[in-house]
VMD Tcl script that draws the C-alpha trace (Angstrom):
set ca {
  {-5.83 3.67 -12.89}
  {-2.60 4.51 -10.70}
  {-3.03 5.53 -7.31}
  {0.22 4.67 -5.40}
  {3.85 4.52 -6.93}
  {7.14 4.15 -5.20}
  {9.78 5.66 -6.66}
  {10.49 8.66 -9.01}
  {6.92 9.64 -10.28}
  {6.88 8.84 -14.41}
  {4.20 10.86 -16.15}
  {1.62 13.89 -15.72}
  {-1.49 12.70 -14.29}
  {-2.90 13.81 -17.62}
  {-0.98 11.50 -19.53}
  {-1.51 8.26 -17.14}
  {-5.48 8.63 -17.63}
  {-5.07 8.90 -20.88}
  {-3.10 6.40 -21.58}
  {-4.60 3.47 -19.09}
  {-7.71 1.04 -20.69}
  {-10.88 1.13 -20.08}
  {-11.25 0.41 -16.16}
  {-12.67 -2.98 -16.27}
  {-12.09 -6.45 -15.42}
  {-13.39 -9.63 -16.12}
  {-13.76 -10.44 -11.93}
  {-16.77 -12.14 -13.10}
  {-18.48 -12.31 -16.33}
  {-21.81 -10.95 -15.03}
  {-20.48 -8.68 -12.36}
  {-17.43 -6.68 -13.56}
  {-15.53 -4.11 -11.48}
  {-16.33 -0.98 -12.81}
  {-14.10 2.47 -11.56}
  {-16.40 4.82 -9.79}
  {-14.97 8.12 -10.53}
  {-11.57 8.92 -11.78}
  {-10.22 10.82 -9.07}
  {-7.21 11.78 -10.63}
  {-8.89 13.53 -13.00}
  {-11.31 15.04 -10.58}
  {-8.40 16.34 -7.90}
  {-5.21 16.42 -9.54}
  {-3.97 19.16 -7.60}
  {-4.79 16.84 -4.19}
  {-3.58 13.62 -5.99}
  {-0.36 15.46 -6.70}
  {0.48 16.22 -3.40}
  {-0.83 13.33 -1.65}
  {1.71 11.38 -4.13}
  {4.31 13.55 -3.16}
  {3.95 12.79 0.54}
  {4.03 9.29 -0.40}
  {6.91 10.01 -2.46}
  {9.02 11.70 0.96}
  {7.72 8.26 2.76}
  {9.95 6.81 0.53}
  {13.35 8.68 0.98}
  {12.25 8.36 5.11}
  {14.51 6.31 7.90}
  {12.19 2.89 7.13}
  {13.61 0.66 4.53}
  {11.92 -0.61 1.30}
  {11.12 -3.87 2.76}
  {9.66 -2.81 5.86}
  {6.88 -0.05 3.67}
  {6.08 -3.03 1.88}
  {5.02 -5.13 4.49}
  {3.02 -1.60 5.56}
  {1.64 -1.69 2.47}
  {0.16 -4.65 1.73}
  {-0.93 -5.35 5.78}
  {-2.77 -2.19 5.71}
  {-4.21 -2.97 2.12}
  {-5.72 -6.68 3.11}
  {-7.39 -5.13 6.63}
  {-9.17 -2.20 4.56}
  {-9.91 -4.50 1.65}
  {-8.23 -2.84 -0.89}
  {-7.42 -4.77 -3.99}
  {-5.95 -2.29 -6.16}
  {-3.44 -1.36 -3.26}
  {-3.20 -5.29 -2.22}
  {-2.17 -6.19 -5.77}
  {-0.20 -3.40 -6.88}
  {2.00 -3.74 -2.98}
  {2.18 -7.52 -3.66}
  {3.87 -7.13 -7.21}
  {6.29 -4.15 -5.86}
  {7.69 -6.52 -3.01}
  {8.45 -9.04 -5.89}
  {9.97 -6.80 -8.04}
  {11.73 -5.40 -4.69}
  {12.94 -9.19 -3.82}
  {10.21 -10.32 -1.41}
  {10.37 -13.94 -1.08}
  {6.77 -15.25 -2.20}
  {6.09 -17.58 0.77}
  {6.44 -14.30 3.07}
  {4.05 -12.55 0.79}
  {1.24 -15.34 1.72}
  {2.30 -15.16 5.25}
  {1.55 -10.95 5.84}
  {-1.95 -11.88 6.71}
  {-0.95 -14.65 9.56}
  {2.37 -13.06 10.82}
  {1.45 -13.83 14.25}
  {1.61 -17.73 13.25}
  {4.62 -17.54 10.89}
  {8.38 -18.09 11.96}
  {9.17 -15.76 8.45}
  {9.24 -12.23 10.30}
  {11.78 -10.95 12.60}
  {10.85 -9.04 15.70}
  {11.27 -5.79 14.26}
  {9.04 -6.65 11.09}
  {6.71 -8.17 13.81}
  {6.39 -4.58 15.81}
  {6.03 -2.88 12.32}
  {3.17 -4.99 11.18}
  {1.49 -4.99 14.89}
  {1.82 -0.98 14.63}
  {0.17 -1.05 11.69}
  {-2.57 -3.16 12.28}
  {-3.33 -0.80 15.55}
  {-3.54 2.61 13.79}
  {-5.38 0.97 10.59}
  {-7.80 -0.14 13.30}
  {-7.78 2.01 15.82}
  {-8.63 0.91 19.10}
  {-11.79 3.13 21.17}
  {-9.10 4.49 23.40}
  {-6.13 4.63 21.71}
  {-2.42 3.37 21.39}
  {-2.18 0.62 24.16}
  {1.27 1.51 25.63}
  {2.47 -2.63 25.85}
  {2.47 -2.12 21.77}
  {4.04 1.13 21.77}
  {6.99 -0.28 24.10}
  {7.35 -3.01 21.62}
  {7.63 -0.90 18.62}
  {9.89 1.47 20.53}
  {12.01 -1.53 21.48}
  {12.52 -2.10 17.47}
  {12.56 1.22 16.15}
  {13.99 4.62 16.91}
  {12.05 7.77 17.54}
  {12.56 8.61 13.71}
  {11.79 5.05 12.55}
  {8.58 5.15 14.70}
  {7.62 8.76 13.24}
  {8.24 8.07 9.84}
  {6.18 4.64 9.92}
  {3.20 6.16 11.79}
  {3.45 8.81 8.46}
  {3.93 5.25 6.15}
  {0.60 4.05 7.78}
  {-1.05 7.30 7.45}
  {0.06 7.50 3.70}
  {-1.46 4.00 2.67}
  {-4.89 4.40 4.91}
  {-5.49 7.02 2.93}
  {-4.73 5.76 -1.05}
  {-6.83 2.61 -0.05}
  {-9.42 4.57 1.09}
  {-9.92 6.00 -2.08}
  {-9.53 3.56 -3.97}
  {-12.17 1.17 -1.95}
  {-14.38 4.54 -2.54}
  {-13.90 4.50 -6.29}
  {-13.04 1.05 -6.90}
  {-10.04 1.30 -8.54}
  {-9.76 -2.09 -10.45}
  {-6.52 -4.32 -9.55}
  {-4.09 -4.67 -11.78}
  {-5.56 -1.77 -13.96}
  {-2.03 0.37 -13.92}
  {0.20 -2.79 -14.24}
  {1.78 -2.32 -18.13}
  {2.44 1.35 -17.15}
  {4.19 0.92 -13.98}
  {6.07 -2.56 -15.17}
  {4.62 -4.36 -12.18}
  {3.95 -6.81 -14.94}
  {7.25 -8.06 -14.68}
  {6.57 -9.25 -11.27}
  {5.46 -12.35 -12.66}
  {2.54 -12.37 -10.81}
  {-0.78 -13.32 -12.90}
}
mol new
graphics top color blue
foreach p $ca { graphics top sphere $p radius 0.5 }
foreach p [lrange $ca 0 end-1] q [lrange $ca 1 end] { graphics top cylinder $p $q radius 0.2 }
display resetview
């Protein structure tokens, strides 16, 4: 099942559940990922608009590579594999360079990020795990050293945007690579 698309949104959700497989995979021949609940079906009027805000992320003031890095960061620290896999293949198809992809979870080690990818994925880290009291102001000055007020407001919205699809699809475990034909993230060469 789809949960999060960039770009211009293809079919009805009507017509993506009907059209996706069965929601399993072989993760395991004795334990199988199953889908919950298919909360598309369930909520379209909320998926709708939740995949329109994710849709005005997209036209925002951050640029493609920077929401992927978002993306996928977020994704591995809330243990979402439908998100992790689907932001993974987008990046490819988007240019990422595939050493940089293995590298998201140890930026703080790897020479492969600039500073201002380095503040983006440090934001993000801090408001997918929010700290008991807040925003420490030392990572707030180093974001604001990278970004403008817009940039800044219109990530913190990015972050916002994928907390929320992978909590879902944790909840309903929403098997990876389920939505991959439909989508062509298939062509990301990625198996």
């Amino acid at each position: 099942m789809f949960v999060h698309f960039r770009g211009a949104w293809p079919l009805a959700a009507a017509v993506i559940t009907a059209a996706l497989p069965p929601v399993r995979t072989h993760l395991d021949q004795e334990k199988a990922m199953t889908q919950r609940l298919n909360y598309i079906q369930q909520s379209p009027e909320l998926f709708k608009a939740y995949l329109n805000f994710s849709q005005a992320i997209d036209g925002g003031a951050i640029e493609r590579s920077l929401l992927d890095l978002v993306s996928i960061r977020a994704s591995q620290l809330n243990g979402c594999a439908f998100c992790l896999d689907m932001h993974v293949k987008e990046a490819k198809l988007h240019g990422e360079r595939e050493l940089r992809l293995y590298h998201v979870a140890i930026w703080r080690e790897s020479a492969l990020f600039s500073p201002r990818e380095r503040a983006v994925l440090e934001w993000t880290e801090t408001l997918t795990q929010l700290p008991p009291h807040g925003v420490p102001d030392d990572i707030y000055t180093r974001v604001r050293e990278q970004l403008s007020e817009k940039e800044l407001s219109d990530l913190t919205f990015a972050v916002m945007g994928i907390n929320g699809w992978n909590r879902a699809n944790v909840a309903f475990r929403t098997v990876p690579g389920s939505a991959d034909k439909m989508f062509g993230l298939d062509k990301a060469g990625l198996e």
